[in-house]
C-alpha positions in Angstrom: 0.0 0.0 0.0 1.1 3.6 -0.5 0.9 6.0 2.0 2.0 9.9 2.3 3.6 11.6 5.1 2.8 15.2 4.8 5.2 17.7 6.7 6.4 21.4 6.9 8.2 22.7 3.3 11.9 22.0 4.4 11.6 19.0 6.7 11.1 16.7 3.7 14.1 14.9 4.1 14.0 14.8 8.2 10.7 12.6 7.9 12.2 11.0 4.9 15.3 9.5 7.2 13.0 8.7 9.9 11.0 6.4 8.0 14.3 4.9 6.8 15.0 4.3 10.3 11.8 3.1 11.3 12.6 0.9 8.2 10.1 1.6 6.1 10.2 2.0 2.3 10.1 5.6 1.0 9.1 5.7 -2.6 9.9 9.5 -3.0 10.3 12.8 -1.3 8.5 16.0 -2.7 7.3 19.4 -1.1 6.1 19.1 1.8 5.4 15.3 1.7 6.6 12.2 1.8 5.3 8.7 0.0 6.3 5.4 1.5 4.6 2.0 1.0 4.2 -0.8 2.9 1.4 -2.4 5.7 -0.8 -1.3 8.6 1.9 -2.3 10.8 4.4 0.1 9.0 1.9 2.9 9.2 1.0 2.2 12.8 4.7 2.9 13.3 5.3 6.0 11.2 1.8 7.5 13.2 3.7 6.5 16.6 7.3 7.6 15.4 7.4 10.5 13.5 8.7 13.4 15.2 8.8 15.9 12.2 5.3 15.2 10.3 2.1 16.8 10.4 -0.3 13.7 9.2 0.3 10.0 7.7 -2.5 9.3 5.1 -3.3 6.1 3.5 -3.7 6.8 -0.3 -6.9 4.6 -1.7 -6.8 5.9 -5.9 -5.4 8.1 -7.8 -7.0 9.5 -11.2 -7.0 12.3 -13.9 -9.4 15.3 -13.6 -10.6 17.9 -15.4 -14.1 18.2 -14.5 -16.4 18.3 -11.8 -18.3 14.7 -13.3 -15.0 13.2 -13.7 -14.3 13.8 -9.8 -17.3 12.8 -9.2 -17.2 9.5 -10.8 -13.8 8.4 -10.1 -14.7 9.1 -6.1 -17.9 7.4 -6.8 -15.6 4.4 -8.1 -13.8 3.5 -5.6 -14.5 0.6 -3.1 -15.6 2.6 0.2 -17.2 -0.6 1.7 -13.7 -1.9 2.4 -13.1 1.2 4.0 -15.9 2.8 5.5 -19.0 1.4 7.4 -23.0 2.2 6.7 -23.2 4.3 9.7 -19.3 6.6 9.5 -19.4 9.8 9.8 -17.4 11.2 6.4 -16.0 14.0 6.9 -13.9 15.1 3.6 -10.7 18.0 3.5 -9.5 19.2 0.4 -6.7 21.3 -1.2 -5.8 22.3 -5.4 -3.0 23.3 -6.7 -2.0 24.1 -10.2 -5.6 22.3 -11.3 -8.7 23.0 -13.5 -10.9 22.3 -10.4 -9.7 25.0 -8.3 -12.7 25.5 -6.3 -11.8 23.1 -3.0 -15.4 23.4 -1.2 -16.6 22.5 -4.4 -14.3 19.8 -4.4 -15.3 18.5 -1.4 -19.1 18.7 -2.3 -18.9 16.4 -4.7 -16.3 14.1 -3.0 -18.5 13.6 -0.1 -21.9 13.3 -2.4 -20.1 10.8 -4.6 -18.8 8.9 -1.5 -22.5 8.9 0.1 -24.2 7.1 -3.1 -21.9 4.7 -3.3 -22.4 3.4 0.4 -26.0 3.6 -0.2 -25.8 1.2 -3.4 -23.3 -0.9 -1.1 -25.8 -1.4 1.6 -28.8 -0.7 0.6 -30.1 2.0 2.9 -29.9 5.4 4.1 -26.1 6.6 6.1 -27.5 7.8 9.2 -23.6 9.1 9.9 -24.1 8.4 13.8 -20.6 6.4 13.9 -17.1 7.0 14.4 -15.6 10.1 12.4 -13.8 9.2 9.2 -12.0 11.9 7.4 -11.4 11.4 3.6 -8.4 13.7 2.1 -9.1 14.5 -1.7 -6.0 16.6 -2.8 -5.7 17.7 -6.4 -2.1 18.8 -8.6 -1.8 19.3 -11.9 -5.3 17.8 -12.6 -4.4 14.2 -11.1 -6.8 13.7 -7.8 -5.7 11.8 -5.0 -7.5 10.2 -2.7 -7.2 9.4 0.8 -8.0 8.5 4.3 -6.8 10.5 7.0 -4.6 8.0 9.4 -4.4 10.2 12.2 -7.2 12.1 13.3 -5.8 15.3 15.2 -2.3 16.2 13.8 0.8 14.7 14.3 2.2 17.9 16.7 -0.4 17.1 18.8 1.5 15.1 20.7 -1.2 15.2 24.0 1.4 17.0 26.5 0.8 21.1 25.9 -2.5 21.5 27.3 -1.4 25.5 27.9 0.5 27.8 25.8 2.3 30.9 26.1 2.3 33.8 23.2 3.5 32.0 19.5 4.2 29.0 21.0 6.3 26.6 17.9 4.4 23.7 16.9 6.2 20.6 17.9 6.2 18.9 15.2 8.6 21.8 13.9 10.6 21.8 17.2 11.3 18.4 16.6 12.5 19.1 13.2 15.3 21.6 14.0 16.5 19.7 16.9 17.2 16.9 14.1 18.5 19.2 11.6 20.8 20.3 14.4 22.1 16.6 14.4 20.3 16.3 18.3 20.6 12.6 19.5 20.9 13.4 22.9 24.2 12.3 23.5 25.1 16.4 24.4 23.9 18.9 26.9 21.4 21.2 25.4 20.3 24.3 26.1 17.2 26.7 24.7 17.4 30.0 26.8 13.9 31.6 25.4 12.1 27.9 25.7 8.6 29.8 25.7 6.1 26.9 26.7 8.9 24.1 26.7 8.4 22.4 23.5 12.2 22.5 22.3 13.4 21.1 25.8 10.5 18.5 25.9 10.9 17.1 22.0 14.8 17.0 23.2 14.2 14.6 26.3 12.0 12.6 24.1 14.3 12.1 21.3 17.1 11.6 24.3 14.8 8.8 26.1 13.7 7.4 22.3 9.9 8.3 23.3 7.8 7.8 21.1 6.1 11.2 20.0 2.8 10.1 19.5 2.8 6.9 23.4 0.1 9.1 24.9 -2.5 9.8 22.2 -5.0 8.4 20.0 -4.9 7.9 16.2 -7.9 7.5 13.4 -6.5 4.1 12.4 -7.1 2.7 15.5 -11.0 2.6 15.0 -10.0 0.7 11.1 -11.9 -2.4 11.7 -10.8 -3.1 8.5 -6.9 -3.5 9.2 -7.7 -4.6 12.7 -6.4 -0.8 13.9 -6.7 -1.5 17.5 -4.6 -4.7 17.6 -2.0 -3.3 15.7 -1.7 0.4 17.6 -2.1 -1.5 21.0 1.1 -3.3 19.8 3.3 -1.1 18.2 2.7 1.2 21.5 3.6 -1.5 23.8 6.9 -2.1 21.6 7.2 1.8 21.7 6.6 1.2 26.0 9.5 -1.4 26.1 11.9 0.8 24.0 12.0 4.0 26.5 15.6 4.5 27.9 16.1 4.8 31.2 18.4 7.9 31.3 18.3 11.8 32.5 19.7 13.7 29.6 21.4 17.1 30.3 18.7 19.7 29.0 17.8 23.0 30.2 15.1 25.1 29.2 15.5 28.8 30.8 13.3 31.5 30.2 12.5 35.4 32.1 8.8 34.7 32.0 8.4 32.7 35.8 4.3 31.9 34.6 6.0 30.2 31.1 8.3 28.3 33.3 5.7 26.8 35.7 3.4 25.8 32.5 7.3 23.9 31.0 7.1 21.8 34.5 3.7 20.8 33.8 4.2 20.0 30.4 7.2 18.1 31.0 5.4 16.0 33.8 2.7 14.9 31.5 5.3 14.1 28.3 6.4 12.0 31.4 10.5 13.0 31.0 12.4 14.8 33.5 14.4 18.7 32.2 16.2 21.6 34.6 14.2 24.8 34.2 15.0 27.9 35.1 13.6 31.5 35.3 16.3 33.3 33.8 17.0 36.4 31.4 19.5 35.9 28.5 22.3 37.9 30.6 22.6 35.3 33.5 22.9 32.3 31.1 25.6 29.8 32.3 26.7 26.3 32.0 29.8 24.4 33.2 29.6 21.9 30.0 32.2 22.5 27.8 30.2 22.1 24.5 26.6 21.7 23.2 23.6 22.6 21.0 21.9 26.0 21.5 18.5 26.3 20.0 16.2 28.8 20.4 13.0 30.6 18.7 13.5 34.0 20.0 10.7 36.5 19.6 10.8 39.1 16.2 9.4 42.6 15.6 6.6 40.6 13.6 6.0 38.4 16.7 6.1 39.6 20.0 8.8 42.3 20.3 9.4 45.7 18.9 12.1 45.8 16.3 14.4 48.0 17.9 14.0 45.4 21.1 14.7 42.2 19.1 17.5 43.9 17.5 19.0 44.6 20.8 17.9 41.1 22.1 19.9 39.5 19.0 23.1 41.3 19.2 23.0 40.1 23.2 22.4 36.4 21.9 25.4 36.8 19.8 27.7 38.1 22.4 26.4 35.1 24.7 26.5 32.4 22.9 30.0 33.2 21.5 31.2 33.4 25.2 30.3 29.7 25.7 33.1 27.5 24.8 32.5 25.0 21.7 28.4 25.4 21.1 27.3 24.9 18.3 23.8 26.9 17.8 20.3 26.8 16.1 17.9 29.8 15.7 14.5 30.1 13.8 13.8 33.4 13.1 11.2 35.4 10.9 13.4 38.2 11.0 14.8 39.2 7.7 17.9 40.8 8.7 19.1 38.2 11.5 22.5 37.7 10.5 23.2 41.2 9.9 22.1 42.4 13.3 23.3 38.8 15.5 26.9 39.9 13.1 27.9 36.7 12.0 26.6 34.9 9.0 25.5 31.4 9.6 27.1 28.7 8.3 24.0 26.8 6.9 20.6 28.4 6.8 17.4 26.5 6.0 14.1 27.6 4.9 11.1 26.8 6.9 7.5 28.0 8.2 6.3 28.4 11.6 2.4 29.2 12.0 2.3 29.9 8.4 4.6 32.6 8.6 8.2 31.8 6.6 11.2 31.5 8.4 14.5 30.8 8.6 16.8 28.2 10.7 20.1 30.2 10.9 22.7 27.4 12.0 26.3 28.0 13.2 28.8 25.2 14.0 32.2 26.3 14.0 33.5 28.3 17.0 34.3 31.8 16.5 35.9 34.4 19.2 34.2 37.7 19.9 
């Protein structure tokens, strides 16, 4: 079977190497997804595993079209009995790109009326739609439709831990990503010294402690009588139980705000993994380790500060960090002009999107002196 792990545009290849190391199949990488094949127990893993997706969808046809009829009837061909029972409540997303059918509520009109008279010539009566949700994905690019069902329910950031949040909190799917396009395994102390609602820190001592991002949360799949969801789920979460490591990684998540310090503890205590915090301006950061990853998503004139107050923030992040002794560091910033103000260009910078807002991961790892 083929299946699609969407993500964030530049995070492509992160969820490409974690399927690989969940050792799964990828068929190819494109923007802003991912297409592996394999079983249900393969996407019961990727659901569970993947750190830097947003959803895992199981594709069900693919087919050319140009109208509205020719939607309509290759939706209305496909086999929904296998899929969907007489009493499911369908519930249908949609996006178009580059496509003749451009209209996407129109889209997913006709997908949902095409999928409803086919279940009623399946069973023979009316849907009464009083079941378990089931959410159908109908994408369309370049004119070729594809079809799919949704794997996951609620997306893959939602990981079940950040029940509060502080001011543009970073989604943690995203959080996840840079910490592995920093090279994070969790074998070196990290810090993030602006760690907002704790996600950075949190994703950090679950990558550390290999916990499973999505242990402590329900999927979709898991109601698929038809690939025995529950079964497989229960099991690949109990495998995911018996693969926690039983070690304290050195993290520490600081921040001046005392009330988004006190939410971090809580957060950390349901994700169920143990981090120092510490209320703490920039100034008055410290740390005995001789080496590390810094990563931090700072607040920008668009965001939270004014821009003559992030400028002055950014220039005392450079000063800072450069005083620590072999760091290497990672900041995702909005800010247009980072590198100019911060004074040091970055050695690899990486385009990426936080909230739907365009960013950029400004990465340094060789030492400089001040």
């Amino acid at each position: 079977m083929r299946f699609i792990a969407t993500c964030k545009m530049g995070l492509e290849r992160v969820v490409s190497l974690e399927l690989k190391w969940l050792g799964v199949e990828v068929e190819k990488v494109e923007d802003a997804r991912v297409i592996f094949t394999g079983g249900y127990e393969d996407m019961a893993r990727a659901c569970l595993w993947l750190r830097a997706a947003e959803r895992v969808l199981m594709e069900v046809s693919s087919f050319e079209a140009r109208t509205f009829e020719e939607l309509f009837q290759g939706v209305k061909a496909i086999r929904w009995r296998d899929y969907l029972k007489k009493d499911s409540f369908i519930h249908v997303n949609g996006k178009s790109a580059k496509s003749t059918l451009f209209s996407v509520s129109d889209c997913q009109s006709i997908t949902k009326k095409a999928i409803v008279e086919n279940l009623k010539e399946a069973y023979k009566t009316s849907l009464p739609e009083t079941g378990a949700e089931v959410i159908i994905e109908i994408g369309i690019l370049r004119d070729v439709v594809t079809v799919a069902l949704d794997c996951c329910g609620a997306g893959l950031s939602r990981r079940g831990y950040r029940t509060y949040n502080v001011a543009a909190p970073i989604a943690e799917s995203l959080g996840a990503g840079i910490l592995l396009l920093s090279r994070y395994k969790g074998d070196r102390p990290l810090i993030d010294p602006m760690c907002g609602s704790g996600t950075m820190p949190i994703e950090a001592a679950m990558i550390a402690k290999n916990i499973a991002p999505g242990i402590n949360r329900p999927f979709a799949g898991e109601d698929w009588d038809f690939a025995d969801g529950k079964r497989l789920f229960d099991a690949a979460k109990a495998h995911a139980r018996d693969s926690v490591l039983d070690i304290k990684p050195d993290i520490l998540g600081s921040d001046i705000d005392a009330r988004s310090i006190d939410l971090c503890k809580k957060h950390a205590k349901k994700a169920g993994v143990m981090v120092n915090w510490a209320v703490r301006p920039l100034k008055e950061l410290y740390t005995e380790a001789s080496g590390g990853l810094i990563v931090c998503n700072p607040p920008y004139g668009e965001r939270m500060l004014e821009k003559r107050d992030a400028e002055k923030l950014y220039k005392e992040m450079r000063n800072k960090f450069d005083s620590l002794n072999n760091w290497q560091v990672s900041v995702i910033t909005a800010y247009r002009e980072f590198e100019k103000v911060y004074g040091r260009r970055a050695d690899k910078r990486r385009k990426l999107s936080n909230g739907g807002m365009s960013c950029t991961l400004y990465q340094y790892f060789r030492e400089t002196n001040i």
